[in-house]
C-alpha positions as CSV (number, residue, x, y, z in Angstrom):
1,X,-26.3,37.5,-30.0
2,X,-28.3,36.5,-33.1
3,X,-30.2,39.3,-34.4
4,X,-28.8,41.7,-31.2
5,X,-27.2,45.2,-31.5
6,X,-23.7,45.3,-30.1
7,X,-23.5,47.5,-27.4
8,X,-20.5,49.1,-29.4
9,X,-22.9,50.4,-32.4
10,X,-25.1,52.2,-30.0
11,X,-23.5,55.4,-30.5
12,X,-23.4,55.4,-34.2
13,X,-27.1,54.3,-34.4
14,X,-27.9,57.1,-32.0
15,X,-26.5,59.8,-33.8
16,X,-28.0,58.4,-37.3
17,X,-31.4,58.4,-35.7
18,X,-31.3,62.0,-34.5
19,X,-30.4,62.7,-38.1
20,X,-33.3,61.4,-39.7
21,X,-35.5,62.0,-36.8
22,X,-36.6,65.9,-35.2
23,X,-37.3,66.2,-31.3
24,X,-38.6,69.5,-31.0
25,X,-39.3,71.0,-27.4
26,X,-41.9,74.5,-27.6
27,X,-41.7,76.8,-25.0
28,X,-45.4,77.8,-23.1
29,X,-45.6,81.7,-21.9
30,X,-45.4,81.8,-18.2
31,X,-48.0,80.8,-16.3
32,X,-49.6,83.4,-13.6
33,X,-48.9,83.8,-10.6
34,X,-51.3,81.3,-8.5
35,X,-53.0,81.9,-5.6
36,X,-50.8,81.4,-2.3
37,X,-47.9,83.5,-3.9
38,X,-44.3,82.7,-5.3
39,X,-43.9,79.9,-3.0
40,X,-46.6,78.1,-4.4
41,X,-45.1,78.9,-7.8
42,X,-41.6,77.3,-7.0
43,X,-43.2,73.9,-6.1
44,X,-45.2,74.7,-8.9
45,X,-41.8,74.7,-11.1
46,X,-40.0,72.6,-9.6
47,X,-42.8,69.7,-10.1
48,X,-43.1,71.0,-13.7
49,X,-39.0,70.8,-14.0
50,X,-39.4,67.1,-12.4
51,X,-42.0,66.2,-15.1
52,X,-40.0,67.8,-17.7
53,X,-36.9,65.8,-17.4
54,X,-38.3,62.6,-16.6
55,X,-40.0,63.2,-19.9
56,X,-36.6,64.2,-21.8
57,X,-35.3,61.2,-20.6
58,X,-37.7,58.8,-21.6
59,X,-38.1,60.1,-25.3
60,X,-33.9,60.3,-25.2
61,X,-33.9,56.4,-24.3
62,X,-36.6,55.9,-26.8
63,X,-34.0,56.9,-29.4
64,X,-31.3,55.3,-28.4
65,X,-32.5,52.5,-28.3
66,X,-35.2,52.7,-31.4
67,X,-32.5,50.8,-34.0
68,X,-34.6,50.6,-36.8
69,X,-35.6,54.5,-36.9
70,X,-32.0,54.7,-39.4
71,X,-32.4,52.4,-42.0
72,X,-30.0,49.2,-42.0
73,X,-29.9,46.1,-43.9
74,X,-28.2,43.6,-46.0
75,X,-28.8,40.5,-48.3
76,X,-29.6,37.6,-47.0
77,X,-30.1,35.0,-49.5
78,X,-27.8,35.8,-51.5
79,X,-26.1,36.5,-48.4
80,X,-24.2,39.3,-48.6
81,X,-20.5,39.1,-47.6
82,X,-20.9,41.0,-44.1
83,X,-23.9,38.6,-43.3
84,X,-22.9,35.6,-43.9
85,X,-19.2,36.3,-42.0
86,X,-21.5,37.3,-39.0
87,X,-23.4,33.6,-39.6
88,X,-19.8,32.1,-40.0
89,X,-18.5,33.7,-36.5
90,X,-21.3,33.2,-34.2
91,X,-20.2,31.0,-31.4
92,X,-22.1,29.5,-28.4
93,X,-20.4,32.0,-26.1
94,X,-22.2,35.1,-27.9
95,X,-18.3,36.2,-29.1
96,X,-17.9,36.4,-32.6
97,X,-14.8,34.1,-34.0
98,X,-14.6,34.0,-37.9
99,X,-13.5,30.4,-39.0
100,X,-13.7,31.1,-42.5
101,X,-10.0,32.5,-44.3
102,X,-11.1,35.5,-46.2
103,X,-13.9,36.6,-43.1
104,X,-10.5,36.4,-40.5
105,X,-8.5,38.4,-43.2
106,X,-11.8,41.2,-43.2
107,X,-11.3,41.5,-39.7
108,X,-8.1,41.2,-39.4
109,X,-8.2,44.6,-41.7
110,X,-11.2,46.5,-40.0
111,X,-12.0,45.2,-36.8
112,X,-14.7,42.8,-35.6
113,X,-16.9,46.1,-35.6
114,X,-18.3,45.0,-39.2
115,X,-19.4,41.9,-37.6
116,X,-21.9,43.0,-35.2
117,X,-23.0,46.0,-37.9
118,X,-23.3,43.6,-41.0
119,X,-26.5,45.3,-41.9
120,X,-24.8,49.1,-41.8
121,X,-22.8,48.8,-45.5
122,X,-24.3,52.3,-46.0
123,X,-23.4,55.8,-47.4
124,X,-25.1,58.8,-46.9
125,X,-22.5,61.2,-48.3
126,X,-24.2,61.3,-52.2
127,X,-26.5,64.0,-53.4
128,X,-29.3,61.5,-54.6
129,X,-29.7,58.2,-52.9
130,X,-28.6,54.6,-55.1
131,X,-25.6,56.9,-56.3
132,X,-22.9,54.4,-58.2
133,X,-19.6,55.3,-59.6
134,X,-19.9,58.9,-58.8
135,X,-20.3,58.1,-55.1
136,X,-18.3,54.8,-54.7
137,X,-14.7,54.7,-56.0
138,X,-13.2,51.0,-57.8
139,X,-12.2,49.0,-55.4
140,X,-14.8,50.3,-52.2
141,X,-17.8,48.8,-54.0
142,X,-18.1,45.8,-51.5
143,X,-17.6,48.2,-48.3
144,X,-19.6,50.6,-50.2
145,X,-17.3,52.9,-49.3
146,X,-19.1,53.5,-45.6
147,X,-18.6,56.2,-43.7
148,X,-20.4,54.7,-41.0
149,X,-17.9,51.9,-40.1
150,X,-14.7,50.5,-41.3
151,X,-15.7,48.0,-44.0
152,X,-12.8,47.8,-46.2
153,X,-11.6,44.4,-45.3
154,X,-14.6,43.3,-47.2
155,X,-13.5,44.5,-50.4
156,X,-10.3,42.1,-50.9
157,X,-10.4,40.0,-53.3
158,X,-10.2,36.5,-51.9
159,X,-11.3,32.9,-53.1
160,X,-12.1,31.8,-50.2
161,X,-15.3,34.5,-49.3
162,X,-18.3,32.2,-48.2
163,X,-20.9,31.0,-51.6
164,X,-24.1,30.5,-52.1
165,X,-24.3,27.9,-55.3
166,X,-27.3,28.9,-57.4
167,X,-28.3,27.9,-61.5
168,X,-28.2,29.8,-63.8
169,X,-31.5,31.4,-65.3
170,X,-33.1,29.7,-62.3
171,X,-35.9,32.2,-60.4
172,X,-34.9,32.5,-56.9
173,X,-36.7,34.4,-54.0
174,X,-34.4,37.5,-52.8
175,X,-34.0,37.7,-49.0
176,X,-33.0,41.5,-47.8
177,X,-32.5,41.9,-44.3
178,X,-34.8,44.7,-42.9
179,X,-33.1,45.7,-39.7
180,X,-35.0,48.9,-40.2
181,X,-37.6,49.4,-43.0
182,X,-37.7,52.1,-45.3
183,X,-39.5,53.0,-49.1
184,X,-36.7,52.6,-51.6
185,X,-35.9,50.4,-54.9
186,X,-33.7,47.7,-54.7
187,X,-31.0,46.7,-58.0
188,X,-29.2,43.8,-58.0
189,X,-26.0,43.8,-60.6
190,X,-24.1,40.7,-61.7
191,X,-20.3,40.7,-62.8
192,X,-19.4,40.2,-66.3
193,X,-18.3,36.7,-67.3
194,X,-14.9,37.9,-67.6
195,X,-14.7,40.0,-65.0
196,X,-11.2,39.4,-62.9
197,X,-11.6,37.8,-58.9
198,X,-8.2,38.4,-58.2
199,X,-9.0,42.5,-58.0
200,X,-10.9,44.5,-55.9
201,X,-14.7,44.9,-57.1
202,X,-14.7,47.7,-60.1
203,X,-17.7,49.3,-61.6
204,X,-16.9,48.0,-65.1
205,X,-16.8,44.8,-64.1
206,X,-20.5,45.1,-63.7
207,X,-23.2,44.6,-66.3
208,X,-24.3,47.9,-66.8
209,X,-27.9,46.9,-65.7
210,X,-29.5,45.1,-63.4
211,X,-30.8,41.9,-64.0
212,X,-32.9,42.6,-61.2
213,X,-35.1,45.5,-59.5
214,X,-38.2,45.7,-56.9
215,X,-39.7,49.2,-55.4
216,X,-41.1,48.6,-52.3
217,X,-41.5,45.1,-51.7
218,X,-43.3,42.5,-49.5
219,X,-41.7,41.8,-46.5
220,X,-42.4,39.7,-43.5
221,X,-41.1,40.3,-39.2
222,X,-40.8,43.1,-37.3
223,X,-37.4,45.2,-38.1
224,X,-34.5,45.0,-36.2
225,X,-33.6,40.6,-36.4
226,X,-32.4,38.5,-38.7
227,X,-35.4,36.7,-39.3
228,X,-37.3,40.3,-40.9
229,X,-36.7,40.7,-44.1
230,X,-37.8,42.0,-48.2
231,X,-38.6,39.7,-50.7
232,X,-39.6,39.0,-54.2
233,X,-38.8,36.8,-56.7
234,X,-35.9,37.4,-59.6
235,X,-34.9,34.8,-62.4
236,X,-30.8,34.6,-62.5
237,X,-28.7,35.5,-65.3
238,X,-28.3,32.7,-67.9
239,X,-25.7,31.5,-69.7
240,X,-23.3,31.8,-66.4
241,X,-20.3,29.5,-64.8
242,X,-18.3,29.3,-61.9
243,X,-17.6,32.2,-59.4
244,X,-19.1,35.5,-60.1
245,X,-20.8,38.4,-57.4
246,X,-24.3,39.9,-57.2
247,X,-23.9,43.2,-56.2
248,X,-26.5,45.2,-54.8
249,X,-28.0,48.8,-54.1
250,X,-30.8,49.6,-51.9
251,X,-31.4,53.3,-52.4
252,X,-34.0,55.0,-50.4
253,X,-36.6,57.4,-51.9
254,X,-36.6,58.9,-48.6
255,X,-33.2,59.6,-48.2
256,X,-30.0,60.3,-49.9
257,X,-29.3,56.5,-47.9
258,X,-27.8,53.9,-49.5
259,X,-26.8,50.2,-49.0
260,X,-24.7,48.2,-51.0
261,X,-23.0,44.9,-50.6
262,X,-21.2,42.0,-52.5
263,X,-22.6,38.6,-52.1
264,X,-20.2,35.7,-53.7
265,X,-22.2,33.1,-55.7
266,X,-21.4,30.5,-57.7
267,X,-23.0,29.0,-60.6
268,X,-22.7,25.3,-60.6
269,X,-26.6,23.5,-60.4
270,X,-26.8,24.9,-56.9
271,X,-30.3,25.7,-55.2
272,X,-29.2,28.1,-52.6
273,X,-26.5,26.0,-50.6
274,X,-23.9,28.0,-48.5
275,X,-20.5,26.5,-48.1
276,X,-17.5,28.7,-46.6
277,X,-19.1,29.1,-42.8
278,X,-18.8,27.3,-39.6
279,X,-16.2,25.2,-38.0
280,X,-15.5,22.9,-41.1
281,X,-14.7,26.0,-43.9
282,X,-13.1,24.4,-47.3
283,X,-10.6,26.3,-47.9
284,X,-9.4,26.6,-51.8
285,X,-6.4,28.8,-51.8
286,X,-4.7,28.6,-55.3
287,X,-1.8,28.0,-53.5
288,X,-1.8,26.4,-49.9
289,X,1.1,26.7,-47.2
290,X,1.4,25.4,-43.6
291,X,1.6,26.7,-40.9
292,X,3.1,25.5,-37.2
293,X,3.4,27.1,-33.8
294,X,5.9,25.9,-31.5
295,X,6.6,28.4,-27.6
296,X,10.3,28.9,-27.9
297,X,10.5,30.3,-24.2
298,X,8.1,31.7,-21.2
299,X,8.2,33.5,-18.1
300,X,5.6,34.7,-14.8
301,X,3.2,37.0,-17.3
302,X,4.6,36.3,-21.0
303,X,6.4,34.6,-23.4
304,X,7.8,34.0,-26.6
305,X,6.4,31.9,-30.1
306,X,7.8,31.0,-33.6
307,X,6.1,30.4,-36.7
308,X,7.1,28.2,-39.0
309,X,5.3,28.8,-42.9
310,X,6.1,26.3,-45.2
311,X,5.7,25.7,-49.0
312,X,4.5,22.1,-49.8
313,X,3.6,22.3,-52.9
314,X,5.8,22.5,-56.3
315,X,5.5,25.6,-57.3
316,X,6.6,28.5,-55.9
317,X,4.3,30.5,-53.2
318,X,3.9,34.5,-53.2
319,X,3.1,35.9,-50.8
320,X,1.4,34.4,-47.6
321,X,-0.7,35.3,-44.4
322,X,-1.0,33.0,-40.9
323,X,-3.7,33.2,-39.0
324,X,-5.2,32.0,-35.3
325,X,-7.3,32.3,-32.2
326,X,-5.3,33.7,-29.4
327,X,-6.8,32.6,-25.9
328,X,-8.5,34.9,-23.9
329,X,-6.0,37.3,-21.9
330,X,-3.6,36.9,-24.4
331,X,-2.2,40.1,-26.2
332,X,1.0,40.4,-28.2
333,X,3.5,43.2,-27.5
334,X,5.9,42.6,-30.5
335,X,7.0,40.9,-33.7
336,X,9.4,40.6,-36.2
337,X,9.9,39.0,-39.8
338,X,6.1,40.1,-40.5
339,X,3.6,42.4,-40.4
340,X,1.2,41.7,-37.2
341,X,-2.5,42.8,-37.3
342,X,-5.0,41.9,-33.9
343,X,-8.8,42.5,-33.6
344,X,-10.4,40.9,-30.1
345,X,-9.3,37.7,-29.9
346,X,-7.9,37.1,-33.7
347,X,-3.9,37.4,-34.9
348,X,-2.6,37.6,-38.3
349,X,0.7,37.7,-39.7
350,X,1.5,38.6,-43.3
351,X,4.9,38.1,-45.0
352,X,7.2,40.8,-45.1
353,X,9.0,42.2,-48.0
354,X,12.8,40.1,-47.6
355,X,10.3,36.6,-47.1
356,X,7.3,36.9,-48.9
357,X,8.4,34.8,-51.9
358,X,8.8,30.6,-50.9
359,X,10.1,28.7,-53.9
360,X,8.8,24.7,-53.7
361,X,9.4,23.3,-50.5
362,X,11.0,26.2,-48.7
363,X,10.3,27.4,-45.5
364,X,10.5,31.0,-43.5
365,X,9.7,31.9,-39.9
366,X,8.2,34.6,-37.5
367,X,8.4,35.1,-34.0
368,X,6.6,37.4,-31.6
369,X,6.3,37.9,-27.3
370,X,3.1,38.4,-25.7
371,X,1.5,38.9,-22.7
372,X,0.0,36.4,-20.4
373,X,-1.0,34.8,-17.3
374,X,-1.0,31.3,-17.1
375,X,0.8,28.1,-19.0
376,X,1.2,29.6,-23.1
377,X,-1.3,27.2,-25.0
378,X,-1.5,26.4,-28.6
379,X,-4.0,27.8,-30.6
380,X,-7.3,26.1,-30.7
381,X,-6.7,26.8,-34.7
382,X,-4.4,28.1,-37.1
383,X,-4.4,29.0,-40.7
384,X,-2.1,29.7,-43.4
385,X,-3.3,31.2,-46.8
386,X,-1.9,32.4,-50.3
387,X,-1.8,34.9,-51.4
């Protein structure tokens, strides 16, 4: 699955490709009629039809299946927040299962469809390509406000997003994915110092510019894998602490395309460590709850579950979110006391309004029915997160 196009994107890369690319079939003036009459003609045609389609056909499957004709790509080191939730889900299987809290909550909000088009965080919609706040509103500058796929899970502000730890006025070598390659300049942004993570990405929380830009750079592999990609070196920002994001912008000079994407960093001696992805995800919620699933009941096809959140700390908890692997065949029919959100083979439940508020110790429930064959089985994991 590494590096592989879902079969699910096909479409959309199809119809981006005819876009940018021109099929164009000219018409010949009749040929005469040959020698042996309009019989001889007819085979004539219909060998020439034969020829023809077999051609069409070939030059339509060359498009479909020619990815990197439409430009696509994202960072890699700093990995961008769409990458490196594909990195955390990856499983054995091919299936892509996000372990990490704030990559479940993205999908839980848009789909797994991001996960299998990380590198598509485009817009094409502005009247000059690397476009900024008159293209992309506050709050869409992480999903870059696509209208290619459904990215807006990946613009919620969460703690827990998967970090690369880097220093401060360090030079680092930049990594951008190039699933298809393209001229264009690439900018990379860095929040303010006092910028606030508890919102949605704005454009003034952005230095006003970027503390790094390369036109046209070196880049190494064939396009269309993980393992192709832009570089060039960029010295950091200096006088930085803590948590802050590198946004960036590839704008192409032969398009009104643009990329953007969010990638979560954080300033503490690092050298390019990632934490936040695989099986073992630290999770630092400013608040933590509990979570535990207990089958209240079952029948041939179905049963039903309960939820039990809990408060352990001391202070008092606002809001939470549970969430967990269903097995495969499993699909839930109803729910009540939250607000239920699937994608493939991931549940979520967020508080509702009457129980969304857990002063120290407390304790609320939810309960849903589902579908399936077989003895009900826990969950192989479940998570609970505030807020």
């Amino acid at each position: 699955m590494r590096g592989s196009i879902h079969p699910r994107s096909i479409p959309e890369i199809f119809s981006f490709t005819l876009r940018d690319s021109a099929l164009t079939l000219n018409s010949t003036n009749p040929p005469a009629i040959p020698r042996g009459g309009l019989g001889t003609l007819r085979q004539r045609r219909r060998s020439l039809r034969s020829t023809l389609i077999a051609t069409l056909c070939a030059l339509a499957a060359t498009v479909l299946f020619a990815a990197p004709a439409s430009a696509h790509g994202a960072m890699e080191t700093a990995g961008s927040r769409t990458f490196l939730c594909y990195e955390d889900a990856l499983t054995s299987t091919g299936q892509l299962v996000p372990q990490n809290p704030a990559c479940q909550a993205a999908v839980a909000e848009s789909g797994t469809t991001p996960l299998y088009n990380w590198f598509a965080v485009g817009n094409r919609s502005g009247a000059t390509s690397g476009e900024t706040s008159q293209l992309i509103p506050d709050g869409s500058l992480c999903s870059g406000d696509s209208n290619y796929y459904d990215f807006s899970g990946f613009d919620q502000a969460n703690a827990n997003w998967p970090k690369t730890h880097l220093t401060s006025g360090a030079t680092i070598q930049i990594k951008y994915d190039k699933w298809a390659a393209h001229p264009g300049t690439f900018s990379l942004y860095i929040t303010k110092p006092t910028w606030d993570s508890t919102q949605p990405l704005t454009w003034e929380d952005l230095e006003p510019v970027p503390f790094s830009t390369a036109t046209n750079p070196a880049s190494v592999g064939d396009p269309g894998s993980i393992d192709s990609y832009y570089y060039w070196n960029a010295t950091l920002p200096a006088g930085y602490t803590g948590y802050q994001i590198i946004y960036s912008i590839w704008a192409r000079s032969d398009s009104t395309e643009t990329f953007y994407g969010c990638s979560d960093v954080l300033f503490d001696g690092g050298t390019g460590q990632v934490t936040g992805i695989g099986d073992t995800v630290p999770v630092t919620n400013p608040v933590p709850c509990n979570a535990t699933y207990s089958i209240t009941s079952s029948w041939p096809g179905g049963f039903q579950a309960a939820v039990t959140v809990t408060n352990p700390t001391t202070a008092t908890m606002y809001n939470w979110t549970v969430g967990w692997v269903m097995p495969d065949g499993e699909t839930i029919n109803s729910a009540w006391n939250g607000t239920l959100s699937q994608a493939g083979s991931l549940a979520s439940v967020a508080a509702a309004s009457w129980n969304n508020v857990l002063a120290a110790g407390a304790s609320t429930s939810f309960g849903f029915t589902a579908d399936y064959t077989g003895t009900p089985a826990q969950p192989s994991s479940i998570s609970c997160q505030s807020p």
